[in-house]
VOZA-942691 format. One record per residue (C-alpha): x, y, z; residue number from 0. Coordinates in steps of 0.25 Angstrom, whole numbers, plus 5000, padded with zeros to 4 digits. Each point is the difference from the previous one (the first is absolute). Layout:
N
     x     y     z    k
     X     Y     Z  NUM
...
This chain:
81
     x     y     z    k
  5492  5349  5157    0
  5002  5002  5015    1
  4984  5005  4999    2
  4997  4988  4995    3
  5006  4990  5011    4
  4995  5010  5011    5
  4985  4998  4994    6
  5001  4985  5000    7
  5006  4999  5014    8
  4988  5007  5005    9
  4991  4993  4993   10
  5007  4987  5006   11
  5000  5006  5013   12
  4984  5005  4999   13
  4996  4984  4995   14
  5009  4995  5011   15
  4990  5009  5012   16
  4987  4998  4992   17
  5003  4983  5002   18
  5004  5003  5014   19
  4988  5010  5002   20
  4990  4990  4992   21
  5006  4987  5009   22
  4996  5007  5015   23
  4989  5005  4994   24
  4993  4988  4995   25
  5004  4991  5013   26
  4991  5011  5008   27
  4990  4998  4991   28
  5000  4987  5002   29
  5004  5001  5017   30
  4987  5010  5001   31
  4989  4991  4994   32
  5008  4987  5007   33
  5003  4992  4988   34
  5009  4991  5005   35
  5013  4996  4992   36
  5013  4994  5001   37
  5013  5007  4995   38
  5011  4996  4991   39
  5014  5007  4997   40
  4999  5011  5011   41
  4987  5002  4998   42
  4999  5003  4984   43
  4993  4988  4995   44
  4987  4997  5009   45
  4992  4987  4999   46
  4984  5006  5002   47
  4991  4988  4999   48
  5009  4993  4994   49
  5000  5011  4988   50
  5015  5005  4998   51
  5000  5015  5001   52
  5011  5010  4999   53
  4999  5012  5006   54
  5009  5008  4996   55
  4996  5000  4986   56
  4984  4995  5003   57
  5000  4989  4992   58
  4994  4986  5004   59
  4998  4987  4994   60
  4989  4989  5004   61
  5003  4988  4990   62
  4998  5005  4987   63
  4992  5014  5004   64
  5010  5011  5001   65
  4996  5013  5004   66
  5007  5015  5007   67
  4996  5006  5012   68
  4998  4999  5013   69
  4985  5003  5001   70
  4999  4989  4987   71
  5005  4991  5008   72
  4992  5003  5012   73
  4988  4999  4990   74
  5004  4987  4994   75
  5002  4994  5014   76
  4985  5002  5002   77
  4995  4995  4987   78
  5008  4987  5004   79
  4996  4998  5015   80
């Protein structure tokens, strides 16, 4: 049974990184192409043109169109203006 607890401790631990890693790496995605934003809770919610965006997991939200991905919503910041 220790296998078993070892395994989901380092899945935990592998998600935990990939957020982390996924969060800077959408924020210098954003920095590079000067999309400006404003941050919220330390950085992990973003307001981008008013659409809310989580980095660490890609997802965003403009009213009811809900979408994942930094470069969809890059995509859907130029389809609205």
């Amino acid at each position: 049974m220790g296998d078993l607890k070892d395994d989901f401790v380092a899945i935990k631990k592998y998600w935990k990184e990939k957020k982390s890693s996924n969060l800077e790496k959408s924020k210098k995605i954003l920095d590079d192409l000067g999309v400006d934003y404003q941050e919220y809770n330390m950085g992990i919610h973003l307001k981008v043109k008013g659409i809310d965006f989580w980095p660490s997991t890609g997802k965003w939200i403009d009213g009811k169109k809900h979408g994942r991905g930094v470069f969809n919503l890059i995509k859907r910041i130029k389809k609205i203006g």
